[in-house]
C-alpha positions as CSV (number, residue, x, y, z in Angstrom):
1,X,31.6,130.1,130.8
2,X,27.9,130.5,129.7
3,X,26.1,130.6,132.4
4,X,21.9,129.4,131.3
5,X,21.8,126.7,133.9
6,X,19.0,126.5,137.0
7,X,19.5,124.2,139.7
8,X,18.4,123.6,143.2
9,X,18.6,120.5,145.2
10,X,15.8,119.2,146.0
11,X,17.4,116.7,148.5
12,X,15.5,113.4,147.2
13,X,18.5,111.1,147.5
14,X,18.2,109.7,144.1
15,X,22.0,110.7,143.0
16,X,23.3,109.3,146.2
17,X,20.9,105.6,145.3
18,X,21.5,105.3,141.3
19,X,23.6,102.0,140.6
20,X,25.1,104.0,137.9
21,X,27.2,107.0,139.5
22,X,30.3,106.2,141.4
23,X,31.1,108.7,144.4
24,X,35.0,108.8,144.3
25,X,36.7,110.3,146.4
26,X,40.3,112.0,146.8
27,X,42.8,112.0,149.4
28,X,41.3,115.2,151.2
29,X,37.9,113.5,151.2
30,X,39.6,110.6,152.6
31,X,41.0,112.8,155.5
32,X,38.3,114.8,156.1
33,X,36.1,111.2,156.6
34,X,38.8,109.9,159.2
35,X,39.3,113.1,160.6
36,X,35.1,114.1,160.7
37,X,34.5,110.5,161.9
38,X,37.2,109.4,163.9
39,X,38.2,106.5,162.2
40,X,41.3,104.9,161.1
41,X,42.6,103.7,158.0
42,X,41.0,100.1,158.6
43,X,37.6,101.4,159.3
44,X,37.4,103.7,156.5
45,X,38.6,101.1,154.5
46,X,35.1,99.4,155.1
47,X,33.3,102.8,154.2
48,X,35.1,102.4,150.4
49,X,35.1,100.5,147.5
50,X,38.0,100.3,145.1
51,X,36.4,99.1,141.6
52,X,39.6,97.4,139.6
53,X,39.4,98.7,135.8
54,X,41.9,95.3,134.2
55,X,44.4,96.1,132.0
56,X,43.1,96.5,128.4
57,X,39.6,97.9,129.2
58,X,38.4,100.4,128.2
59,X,38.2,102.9,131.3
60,X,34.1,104.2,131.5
61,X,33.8,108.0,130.3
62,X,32.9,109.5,133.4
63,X,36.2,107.7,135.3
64,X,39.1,109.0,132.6
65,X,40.3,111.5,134.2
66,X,40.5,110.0,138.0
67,X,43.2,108.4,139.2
68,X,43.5,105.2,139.4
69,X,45.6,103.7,142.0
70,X,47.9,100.6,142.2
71,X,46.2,97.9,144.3
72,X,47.4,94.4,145.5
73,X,44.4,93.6,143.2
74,X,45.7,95.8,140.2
75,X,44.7,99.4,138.9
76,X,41.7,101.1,140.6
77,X,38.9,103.8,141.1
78,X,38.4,104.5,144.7
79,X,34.6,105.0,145.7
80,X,32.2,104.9,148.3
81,X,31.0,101.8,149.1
82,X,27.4,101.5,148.0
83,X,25.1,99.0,149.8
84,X,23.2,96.1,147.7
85,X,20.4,98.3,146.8
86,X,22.8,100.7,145.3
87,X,22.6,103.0,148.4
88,X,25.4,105.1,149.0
89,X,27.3,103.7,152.7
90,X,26.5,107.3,154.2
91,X,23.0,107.8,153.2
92,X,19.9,107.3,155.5
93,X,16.2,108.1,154.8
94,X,17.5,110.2,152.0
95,X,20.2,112.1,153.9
96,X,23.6,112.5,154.0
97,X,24.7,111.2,157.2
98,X,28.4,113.2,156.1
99,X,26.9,116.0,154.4
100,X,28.8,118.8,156.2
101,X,32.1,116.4,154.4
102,X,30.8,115.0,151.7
103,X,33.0,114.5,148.9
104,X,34.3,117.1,146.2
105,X,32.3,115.0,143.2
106,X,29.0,115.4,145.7
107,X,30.0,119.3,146.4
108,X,29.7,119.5,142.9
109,X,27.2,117.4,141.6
110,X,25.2,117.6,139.1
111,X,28.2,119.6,137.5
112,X,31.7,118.5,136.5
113,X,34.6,120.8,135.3
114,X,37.9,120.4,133.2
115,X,40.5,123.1,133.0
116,X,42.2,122.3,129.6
117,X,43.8,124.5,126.7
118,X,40.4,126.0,126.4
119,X,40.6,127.1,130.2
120,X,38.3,126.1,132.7
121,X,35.3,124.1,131.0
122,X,31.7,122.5,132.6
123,X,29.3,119.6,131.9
124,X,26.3,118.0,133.6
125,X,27.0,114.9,134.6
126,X,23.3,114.2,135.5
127,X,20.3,113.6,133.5
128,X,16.6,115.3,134.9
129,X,15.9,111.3,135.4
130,X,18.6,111.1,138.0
131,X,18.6,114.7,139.3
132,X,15.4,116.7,139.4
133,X,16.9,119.8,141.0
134,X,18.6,120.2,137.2
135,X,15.9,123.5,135.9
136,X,14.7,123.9,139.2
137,X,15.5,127.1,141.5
138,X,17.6,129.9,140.6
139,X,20.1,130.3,138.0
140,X,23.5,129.2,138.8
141,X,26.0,131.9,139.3
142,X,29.0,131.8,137.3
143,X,31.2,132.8,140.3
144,X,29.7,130.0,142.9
145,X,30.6,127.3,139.9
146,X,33.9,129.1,139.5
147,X,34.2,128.9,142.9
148,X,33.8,125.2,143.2
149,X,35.5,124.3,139.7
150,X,38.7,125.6,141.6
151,X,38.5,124.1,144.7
152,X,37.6,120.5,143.0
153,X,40.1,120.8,140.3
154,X,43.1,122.1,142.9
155,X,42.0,118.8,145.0
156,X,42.3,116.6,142.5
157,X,46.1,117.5,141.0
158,X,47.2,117.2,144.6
159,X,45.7,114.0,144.7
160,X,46.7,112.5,141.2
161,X,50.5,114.0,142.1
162,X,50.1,111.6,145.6
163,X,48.5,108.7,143.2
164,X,51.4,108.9,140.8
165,X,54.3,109.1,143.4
166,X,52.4,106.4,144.9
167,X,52.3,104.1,141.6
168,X,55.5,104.6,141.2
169,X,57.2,104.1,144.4
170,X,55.6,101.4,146.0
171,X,56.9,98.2,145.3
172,X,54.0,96.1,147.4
173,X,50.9,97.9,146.9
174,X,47.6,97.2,149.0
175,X,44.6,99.2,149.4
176,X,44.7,99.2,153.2
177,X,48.8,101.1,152.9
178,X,46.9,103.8,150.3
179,X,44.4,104.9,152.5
180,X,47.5,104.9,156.0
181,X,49.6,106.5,152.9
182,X,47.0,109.4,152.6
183,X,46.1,109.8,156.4
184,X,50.0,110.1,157.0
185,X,50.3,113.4,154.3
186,X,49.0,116.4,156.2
187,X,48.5,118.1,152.7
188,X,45.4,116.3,153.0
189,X,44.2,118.2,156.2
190,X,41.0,119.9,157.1
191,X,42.4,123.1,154.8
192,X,40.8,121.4,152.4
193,X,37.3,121.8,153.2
194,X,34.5,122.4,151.0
């Protein structure tokens, strides 16, 4: 990986309040919110939103390669909910109230990763608009992103392999059995941390 990249966060909220960027989350993030919070399936079912991508649309760039899970309302993204002003759920005067569990895509923001044929790939997923830390600080260190890229990647393959046996073994689908699905699967545990 070419490494040319400076960032720093400069903690200004603004990738946790654009109406553009979806925070989804994985079935360890989902545990680590119940576990971290000490709520249960119902509650964090109010802490998510699970945007429905119908059949024959075409599925937005940034969300091909998340899983999408069967619903009683059809095929969806899971997400954090974000408040009418676009607000992430978890955010207060610019700070994460779950920081210390936020969610792999946060961990990694502004960065995203892909291992493929190529081997293990990254992109920004963030414009200097949306993220001023991006040229700010000291360069990034190939092994901190390697790092990360691993421990995101490994999270979601275990969660897409609990998505697809999911999709395909449950005959009465709602949103509210996914989440009790995941919080029942201690592969999803705290070992999973950040």
């Amino acid at each position: 990986m070419n490494m040319d990249v400076c960032f720093e966060c400069t903690m200004c909220g603004a990738c946790c309040r654009d109406e553009s960027l979806l925070v989804t989350v994985t079935g360890s993030d989902i545990s680590r919110l119940s576990l971290f919070l000490g709520l249960g399936a119902g509650e964090i079912l109010r802490a998510l939103d699970f945007y429905v991508i119908e059949e024959g649309r075409d599925i937005p760039k940034g969300l091909k390669h998340i899983p999408r899970v069967k619903t009683e309302k059809g095929m969806a993204v899971i997400a954090l909910k974000k408040m009418e002003n676009g607000d992430c759920v978890f955010l207060r005067d610019n700070l994460c109230m779950i920081h210390v569990i936020r969610p792999a895509v946060c961990v990694s923001f502004p960065f995203v990763f892909n291992r493929g044929s190529e081997g293990l790939t990254w992109g920004l997923s963030a414009r200097k608009e949306i993220c001023p830390g991006l040229g700010q600080g000291p360069s990034v260190r190939e092994s901190d992103l390697l790092s990360t890229a691993e421990k995101v990647l490994d999270d979601l393959k275990l969660f897409k392999k609990s998505v697809d046996s999911w999709n395909d073994n449950i005959p009465a689908p709602t949103a509210l059995a996914f989440i009790e699905y995941i919080l029942a699967h201690p592969e999803f545990g705290l070992s999973k941390d950040f």
